[in-house]
DSSP file (Angstrom, degrees, kcal/mol; ACC not computed):
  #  RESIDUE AA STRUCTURE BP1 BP2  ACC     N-H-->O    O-->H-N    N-H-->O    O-->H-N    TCO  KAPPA ALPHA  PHI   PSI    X-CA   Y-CA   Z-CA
    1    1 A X     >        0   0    0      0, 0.0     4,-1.3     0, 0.0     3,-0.4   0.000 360.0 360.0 360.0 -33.2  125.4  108.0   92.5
    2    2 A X  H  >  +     0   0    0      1,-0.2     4,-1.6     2,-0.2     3,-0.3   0.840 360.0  47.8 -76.2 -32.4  127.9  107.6   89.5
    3    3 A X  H  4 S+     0   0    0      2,-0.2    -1,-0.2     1,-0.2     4,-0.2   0.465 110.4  51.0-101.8  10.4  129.1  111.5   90.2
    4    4 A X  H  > S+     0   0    0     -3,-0.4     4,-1.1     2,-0.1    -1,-0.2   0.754 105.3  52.0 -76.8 -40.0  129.4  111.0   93.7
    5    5 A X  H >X S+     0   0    0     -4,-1.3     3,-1.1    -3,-0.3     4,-0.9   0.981 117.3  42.0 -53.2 -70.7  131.5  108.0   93.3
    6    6 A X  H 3X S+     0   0    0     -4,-1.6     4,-1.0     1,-0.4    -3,-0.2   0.440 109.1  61.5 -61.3 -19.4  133.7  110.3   90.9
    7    7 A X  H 3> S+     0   0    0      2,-0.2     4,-2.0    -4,-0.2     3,-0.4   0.929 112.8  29.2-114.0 -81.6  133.4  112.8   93.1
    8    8 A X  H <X S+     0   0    0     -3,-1.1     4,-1.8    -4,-1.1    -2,-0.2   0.751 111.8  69.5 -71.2 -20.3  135.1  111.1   96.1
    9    9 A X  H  X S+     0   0    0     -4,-0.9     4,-3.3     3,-0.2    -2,-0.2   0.943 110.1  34.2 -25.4 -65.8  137.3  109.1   93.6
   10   10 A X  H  X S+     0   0    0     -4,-1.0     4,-1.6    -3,-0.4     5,-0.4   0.993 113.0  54.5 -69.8 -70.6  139.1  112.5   92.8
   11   11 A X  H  X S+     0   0    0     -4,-2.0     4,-2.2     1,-0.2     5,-0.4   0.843 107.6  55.7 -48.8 -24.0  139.0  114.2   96.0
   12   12 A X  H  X S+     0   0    0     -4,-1.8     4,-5.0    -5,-0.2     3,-0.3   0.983 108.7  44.8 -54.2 -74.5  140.8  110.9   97.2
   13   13 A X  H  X S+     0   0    0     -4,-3.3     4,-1.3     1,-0.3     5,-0.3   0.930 107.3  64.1 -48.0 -45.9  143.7  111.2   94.6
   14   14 A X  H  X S+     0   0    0     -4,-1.6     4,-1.8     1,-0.2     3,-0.5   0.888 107.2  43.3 -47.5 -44.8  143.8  114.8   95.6
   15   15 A X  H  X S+     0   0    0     -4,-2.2     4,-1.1    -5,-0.4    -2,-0.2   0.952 110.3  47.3 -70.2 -48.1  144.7  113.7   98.6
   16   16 A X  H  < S+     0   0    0     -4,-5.0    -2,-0.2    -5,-0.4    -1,-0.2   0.685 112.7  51.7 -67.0   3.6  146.9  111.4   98.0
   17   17 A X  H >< S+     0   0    0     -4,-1.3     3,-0.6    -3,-0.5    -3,-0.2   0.795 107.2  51.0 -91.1 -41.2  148.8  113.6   95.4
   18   18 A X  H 3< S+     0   0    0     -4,-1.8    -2,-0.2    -5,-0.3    -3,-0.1   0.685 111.8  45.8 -90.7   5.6  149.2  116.4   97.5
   19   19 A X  T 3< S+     0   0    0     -4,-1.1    -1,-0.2    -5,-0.1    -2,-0.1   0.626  99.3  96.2 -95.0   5.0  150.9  113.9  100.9
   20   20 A X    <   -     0   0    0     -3,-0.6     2,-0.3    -5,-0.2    -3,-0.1   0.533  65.1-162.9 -73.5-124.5  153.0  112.4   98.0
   21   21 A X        -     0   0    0     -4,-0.1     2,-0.2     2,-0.0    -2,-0.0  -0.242  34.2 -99.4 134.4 116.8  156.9  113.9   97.4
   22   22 A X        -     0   0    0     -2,-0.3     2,-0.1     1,-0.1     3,-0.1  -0.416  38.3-152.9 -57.5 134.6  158.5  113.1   94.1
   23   23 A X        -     0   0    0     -2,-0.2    -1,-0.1     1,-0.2     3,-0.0  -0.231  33.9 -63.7 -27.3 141.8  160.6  110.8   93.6
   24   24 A X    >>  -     0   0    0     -2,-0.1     4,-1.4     1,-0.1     3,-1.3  -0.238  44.5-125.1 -23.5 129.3  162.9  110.0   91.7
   25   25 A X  G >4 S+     0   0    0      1,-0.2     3,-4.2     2,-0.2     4,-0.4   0.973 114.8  54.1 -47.3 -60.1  162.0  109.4   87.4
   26   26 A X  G 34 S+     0   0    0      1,-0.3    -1,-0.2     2,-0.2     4,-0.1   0.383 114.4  31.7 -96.5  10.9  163.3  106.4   87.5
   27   27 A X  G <> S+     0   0    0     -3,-1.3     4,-1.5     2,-0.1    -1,-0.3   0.312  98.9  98.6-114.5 -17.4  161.0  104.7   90.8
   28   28 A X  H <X S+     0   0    0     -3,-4.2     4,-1.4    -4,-1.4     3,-0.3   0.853  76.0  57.0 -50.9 -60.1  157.9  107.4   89.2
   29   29 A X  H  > S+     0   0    0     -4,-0.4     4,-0.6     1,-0.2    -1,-0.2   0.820 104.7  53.1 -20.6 -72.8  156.5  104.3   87.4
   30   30 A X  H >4 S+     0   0    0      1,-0.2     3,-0.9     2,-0.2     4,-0.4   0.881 108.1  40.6 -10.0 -87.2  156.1  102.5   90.5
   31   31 A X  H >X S+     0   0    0     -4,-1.5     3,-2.5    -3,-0.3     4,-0.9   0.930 103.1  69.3 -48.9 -52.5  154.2  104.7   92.7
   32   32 A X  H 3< S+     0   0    0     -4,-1.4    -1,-0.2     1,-0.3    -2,-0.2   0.433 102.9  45.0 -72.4  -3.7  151.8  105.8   89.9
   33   33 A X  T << S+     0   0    0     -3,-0.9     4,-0.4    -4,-0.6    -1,-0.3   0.228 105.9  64.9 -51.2 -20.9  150.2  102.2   89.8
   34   34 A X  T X4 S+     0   0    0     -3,-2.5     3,-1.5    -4,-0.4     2,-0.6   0.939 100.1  44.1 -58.0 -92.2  150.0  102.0   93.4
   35   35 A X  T 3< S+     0   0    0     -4,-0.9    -1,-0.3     1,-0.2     2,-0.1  -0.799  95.7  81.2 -70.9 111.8  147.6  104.9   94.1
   36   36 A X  T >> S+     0   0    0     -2,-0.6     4,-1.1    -3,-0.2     3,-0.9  -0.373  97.9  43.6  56.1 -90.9  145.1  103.8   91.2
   37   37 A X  H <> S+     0   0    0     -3,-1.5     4,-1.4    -4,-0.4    -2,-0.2   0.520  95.5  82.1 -83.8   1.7  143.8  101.5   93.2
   38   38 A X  H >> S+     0   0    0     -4,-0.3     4,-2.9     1,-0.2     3,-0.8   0.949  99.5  38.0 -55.7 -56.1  143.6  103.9   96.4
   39   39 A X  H <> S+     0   0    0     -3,-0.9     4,-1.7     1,-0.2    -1,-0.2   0.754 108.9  57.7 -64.9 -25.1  140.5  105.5   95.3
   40   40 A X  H 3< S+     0   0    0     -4,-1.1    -1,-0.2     2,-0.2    -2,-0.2   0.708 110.5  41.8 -82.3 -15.0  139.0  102.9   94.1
   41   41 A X  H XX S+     0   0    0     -4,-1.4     3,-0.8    -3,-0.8     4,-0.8   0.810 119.5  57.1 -71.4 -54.8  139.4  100.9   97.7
   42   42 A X  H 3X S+     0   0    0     -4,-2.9     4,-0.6     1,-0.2    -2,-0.2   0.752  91.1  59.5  -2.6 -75.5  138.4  104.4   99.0
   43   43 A X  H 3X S+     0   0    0     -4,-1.7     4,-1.3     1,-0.2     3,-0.3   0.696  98.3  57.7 -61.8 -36.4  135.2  105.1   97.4
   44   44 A X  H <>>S+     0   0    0     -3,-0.8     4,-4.8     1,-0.2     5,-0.6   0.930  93.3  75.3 -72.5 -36.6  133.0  101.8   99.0
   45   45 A X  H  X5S+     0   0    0     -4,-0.8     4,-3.7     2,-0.2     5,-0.3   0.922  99.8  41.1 -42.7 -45.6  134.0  103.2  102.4
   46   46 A X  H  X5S+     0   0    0     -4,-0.6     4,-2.1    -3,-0.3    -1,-0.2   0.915 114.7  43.8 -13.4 -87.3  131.4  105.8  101.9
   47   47 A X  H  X5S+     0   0    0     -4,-1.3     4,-1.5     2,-0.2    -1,-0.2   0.572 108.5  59.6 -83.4  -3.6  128.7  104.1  100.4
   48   48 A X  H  X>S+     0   0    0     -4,-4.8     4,-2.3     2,-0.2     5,-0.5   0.881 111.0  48.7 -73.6 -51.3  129.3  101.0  103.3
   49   49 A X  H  X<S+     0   0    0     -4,-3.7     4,-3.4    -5,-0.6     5,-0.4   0.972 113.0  46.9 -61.4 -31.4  128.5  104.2  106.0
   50   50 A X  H  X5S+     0   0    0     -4,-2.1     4,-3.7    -5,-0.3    -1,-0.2   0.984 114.7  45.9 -64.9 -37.4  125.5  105.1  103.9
   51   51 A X  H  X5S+     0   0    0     -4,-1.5     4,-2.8     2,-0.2     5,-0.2   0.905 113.7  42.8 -68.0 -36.8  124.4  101.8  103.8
   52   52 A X  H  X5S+     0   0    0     -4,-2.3     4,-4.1     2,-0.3     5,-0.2   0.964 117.4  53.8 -85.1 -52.9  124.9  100.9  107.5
   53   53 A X  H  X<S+     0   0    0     -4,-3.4     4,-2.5    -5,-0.5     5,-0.2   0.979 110.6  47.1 -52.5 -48.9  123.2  104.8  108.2
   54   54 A X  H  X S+     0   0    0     -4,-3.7     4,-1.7    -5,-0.4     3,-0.3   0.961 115.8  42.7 -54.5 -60.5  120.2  103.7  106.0
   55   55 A X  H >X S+     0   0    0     -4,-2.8     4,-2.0     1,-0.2     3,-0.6   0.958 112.7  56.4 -42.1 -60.3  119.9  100.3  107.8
   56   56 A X  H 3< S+     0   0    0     -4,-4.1    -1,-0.2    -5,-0.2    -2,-0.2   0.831 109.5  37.2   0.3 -87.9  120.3  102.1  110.6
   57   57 A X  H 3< S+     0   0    0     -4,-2.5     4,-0.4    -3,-0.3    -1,-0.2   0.651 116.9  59.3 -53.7 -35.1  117.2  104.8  110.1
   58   58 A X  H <X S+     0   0    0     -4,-1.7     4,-3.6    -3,-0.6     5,-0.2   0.795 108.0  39.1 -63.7 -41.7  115.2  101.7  108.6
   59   59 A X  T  < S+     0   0    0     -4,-2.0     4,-0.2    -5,-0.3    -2,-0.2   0.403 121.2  48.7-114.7   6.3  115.4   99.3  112.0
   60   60 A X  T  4 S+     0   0    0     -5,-0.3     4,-0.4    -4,-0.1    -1,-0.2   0.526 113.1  51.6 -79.3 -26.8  114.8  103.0  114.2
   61   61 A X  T >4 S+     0   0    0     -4,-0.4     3,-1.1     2,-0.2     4,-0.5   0.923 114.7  35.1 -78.9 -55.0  112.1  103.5  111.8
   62   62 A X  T >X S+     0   0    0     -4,-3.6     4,-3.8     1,-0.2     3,-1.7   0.956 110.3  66.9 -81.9 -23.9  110.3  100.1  112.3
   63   63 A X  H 3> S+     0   0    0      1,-0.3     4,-1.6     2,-0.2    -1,-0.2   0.589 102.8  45.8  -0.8 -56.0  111.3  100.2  115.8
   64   64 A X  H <4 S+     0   0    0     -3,-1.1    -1,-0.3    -4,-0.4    -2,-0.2   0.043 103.8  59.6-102.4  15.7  109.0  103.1  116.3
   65   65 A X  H <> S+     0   0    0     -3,-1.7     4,-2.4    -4,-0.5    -2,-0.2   0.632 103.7  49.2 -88.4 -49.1  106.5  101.7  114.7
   66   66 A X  H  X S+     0   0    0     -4,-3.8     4,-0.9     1,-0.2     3,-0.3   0.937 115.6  46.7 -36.4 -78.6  106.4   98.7  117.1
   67   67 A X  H  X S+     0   0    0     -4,-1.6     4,-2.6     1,-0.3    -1,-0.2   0.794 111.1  51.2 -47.5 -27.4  106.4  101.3  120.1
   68   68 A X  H  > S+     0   0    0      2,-0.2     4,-3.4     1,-0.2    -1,-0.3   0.979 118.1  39.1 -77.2 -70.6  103.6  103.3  118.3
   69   69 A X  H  X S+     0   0    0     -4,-2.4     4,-1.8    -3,-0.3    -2,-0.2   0.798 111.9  55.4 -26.8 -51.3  101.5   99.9  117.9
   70   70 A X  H >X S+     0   0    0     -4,-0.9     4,-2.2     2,-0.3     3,-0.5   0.981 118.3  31.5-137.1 -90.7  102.5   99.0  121.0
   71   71 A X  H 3X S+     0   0    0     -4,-2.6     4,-4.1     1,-0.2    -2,-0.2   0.819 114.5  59.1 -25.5 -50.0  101.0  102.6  122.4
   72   72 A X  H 3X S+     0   0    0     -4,-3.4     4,-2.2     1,-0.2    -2,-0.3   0.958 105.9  46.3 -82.7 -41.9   98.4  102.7  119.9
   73   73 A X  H <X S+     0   0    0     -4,-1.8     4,-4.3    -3,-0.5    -1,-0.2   0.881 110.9  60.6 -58.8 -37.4   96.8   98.7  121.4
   74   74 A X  H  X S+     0   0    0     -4,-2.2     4,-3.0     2,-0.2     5,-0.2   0.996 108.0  39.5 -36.3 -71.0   97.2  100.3  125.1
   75   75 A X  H  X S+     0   0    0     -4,-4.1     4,-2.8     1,-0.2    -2,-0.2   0.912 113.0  56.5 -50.7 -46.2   94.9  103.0  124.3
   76   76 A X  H  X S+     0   0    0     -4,-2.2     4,-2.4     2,-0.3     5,-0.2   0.829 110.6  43.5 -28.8 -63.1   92.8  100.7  122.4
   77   77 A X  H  X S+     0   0    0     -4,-4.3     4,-2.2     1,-0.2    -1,-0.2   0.998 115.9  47.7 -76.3 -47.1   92.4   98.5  125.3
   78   78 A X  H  X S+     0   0    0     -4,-3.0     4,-2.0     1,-0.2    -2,-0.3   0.804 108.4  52.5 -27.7 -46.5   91.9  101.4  127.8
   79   79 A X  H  X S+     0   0    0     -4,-2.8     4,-0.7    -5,-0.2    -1,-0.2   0.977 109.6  49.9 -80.4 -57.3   89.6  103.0  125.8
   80   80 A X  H >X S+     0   0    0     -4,-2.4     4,-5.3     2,-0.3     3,-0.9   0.935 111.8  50.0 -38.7 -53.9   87.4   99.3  125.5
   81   81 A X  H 3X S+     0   0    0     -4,-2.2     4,-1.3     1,-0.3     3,-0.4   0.974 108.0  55.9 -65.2 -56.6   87.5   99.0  129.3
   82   82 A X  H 3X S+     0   0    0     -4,-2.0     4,-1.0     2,-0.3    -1,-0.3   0.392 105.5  50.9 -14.6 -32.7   86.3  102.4  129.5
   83   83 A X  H <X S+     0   0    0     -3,-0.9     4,-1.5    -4,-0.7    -1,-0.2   0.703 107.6  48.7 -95.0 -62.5   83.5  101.7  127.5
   84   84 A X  H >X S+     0   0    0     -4,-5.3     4,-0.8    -3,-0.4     3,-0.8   0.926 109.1  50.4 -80.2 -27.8   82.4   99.0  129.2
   85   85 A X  H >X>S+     0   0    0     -4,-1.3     3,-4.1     1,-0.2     4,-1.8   0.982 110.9  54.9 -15.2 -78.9   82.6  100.8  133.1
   86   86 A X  H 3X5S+     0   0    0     -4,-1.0     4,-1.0     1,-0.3    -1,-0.2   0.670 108.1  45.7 -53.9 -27.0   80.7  103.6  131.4
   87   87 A X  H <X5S+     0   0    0     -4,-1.5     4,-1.0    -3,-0.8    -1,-0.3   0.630 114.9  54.9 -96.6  -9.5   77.7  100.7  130.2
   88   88 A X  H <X5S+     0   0    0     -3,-4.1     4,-2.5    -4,-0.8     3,-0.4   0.926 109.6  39.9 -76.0 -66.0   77.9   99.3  133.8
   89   89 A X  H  X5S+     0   0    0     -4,-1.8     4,-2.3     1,-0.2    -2,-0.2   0.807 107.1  58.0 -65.1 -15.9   77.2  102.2  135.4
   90   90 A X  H  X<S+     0   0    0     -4,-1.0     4,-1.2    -5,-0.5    -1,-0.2   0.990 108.6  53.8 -74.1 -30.3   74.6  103.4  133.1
   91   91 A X  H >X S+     0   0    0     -4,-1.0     4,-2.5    -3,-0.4     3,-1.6   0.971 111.4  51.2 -42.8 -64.2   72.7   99.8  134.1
   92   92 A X  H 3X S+     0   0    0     -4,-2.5     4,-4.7     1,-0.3    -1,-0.2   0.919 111.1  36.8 -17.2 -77.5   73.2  100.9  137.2
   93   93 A X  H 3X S+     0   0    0     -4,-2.3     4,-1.4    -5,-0.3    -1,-0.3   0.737 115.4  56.0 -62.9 -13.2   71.8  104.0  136.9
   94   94 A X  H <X S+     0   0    0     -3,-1.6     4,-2.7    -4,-1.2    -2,-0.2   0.931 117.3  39.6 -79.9 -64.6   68.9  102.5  134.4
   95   95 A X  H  X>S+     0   0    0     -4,-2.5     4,-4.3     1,-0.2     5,-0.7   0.953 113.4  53.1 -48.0 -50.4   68.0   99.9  137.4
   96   96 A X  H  <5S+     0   0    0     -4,-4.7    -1,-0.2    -5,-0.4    -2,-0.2   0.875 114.4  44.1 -57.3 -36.7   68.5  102.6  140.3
   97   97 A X  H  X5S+     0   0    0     -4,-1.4     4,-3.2    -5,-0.2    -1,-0.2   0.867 111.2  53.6 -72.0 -39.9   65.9  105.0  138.2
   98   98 A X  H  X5S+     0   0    0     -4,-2.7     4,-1.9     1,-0.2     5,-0.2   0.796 116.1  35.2 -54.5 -58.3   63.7  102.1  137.6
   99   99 A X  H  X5S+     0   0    0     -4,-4.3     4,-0.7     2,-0.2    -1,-0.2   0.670 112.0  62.3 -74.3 -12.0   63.3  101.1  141.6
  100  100 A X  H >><S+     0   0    0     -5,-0.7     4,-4.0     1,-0.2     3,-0.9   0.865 109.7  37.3 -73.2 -60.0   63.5  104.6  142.4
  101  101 A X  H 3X S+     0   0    0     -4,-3.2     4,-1.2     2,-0.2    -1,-0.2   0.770 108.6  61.4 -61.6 -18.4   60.0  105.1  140.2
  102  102 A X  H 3X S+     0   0    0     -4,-1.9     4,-1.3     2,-0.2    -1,-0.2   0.732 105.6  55.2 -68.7 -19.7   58.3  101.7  141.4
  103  103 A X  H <X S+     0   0    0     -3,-0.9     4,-1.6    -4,-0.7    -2,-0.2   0.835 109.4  41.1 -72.7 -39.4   58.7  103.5  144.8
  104  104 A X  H  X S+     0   0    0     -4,-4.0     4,-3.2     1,-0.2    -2,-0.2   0.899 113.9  54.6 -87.4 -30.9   56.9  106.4  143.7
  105  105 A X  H  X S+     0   0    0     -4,-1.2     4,-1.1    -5,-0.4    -2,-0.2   0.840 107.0  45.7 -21.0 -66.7   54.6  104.3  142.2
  106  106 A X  H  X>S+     0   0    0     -4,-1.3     4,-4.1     2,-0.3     5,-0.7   0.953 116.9  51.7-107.3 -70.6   53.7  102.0  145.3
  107  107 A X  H  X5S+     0   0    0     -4,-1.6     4,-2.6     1,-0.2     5,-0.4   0.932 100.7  63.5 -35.3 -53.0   53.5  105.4  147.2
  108  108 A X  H  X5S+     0   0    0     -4,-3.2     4,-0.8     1,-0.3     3,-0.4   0.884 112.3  33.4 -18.2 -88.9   51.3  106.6  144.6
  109  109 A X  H  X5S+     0   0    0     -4,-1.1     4,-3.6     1,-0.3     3,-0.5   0.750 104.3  65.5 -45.3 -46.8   49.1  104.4  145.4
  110  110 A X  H  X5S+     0   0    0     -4,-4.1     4,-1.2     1,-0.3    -1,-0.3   0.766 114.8  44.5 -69.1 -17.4   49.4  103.9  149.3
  111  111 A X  H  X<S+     0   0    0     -4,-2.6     4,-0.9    -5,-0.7    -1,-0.3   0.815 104.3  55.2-121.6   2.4   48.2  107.4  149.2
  112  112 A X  H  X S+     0   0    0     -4,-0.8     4,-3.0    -3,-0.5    -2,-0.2   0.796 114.0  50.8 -77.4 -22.4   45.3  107.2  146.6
  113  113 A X  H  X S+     0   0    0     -4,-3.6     4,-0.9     1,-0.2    -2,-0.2   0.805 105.1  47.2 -94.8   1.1   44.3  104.7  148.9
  114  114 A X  H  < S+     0   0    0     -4,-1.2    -1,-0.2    -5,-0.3    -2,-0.2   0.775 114.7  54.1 -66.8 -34.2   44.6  106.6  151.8
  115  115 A X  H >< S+     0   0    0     -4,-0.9     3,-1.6     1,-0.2    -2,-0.2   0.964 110.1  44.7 -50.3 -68.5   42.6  109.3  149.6
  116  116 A X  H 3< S+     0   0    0     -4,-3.0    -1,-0.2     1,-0.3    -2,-0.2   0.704 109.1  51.6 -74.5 -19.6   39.9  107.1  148.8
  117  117 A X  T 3< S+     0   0    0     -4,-0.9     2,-0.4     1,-0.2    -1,-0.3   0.033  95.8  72.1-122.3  35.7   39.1  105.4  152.4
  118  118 A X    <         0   0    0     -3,-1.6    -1,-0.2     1,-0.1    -4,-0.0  -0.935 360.0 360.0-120.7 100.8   38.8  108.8  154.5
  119  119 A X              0   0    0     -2,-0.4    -2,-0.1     0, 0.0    -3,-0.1   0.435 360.0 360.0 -82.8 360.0   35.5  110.3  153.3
């Protein structure tokens, strides 16, 4: 990070050296204490846009994590309701199988005793 700062530090004074036009000697003192502190007001601009991009990427990041939660409890409940249909209708079907075979059952019978009382 320290050669990054130095890094836009310079290329700042390089720019601001090459829009300059000498002067006079006897105003050069002047000016050269001025831009000093140009790069060094310079240089935060940078890192404030990294910071803002990083906050940024952080509060997109947890963002989609909501929506992803969010998604991920949908299915969750879908899947639950799902669950339970599917154990209603097998009762169903458990009950449906269950009268269906006391019916053959009953028949069963109704015709063993038809069986048994024609000799």
């Amino acid at each position: 990070m320290k050669k990054t700062l130095l890094v836009a530090a310079l290329a700042a004074l390089s720019l601001v050296a090459c829009g300059k036009k000498e002067e006079p000697k006897a105003s050069a003192p002047a000016p050269a204490a001025a831009p000093a502190p140009a790069p060094a007001a310079a240089a935060p601009a940078p890192m404030d846009a990294a910071k803002d991009a990083a906050a940024k990427a952080v509060d997109a990041s947890k963002d989609m994590a909501a929506k992803t939660a969010d998604v991920a409890n949908a299915a969750k409940d879908a899947t639950g309701k799902a669950v339970e249909a599917t154990k209603e209708a097998a009762a169903k079907s458990v009950d449906a199988a269950k009268d269906a075979a006391g019916k053959a059952v009953e028949a069963a019978k109704d015709a063993a005793k038809d069986a048994t009382k024609k000799p």
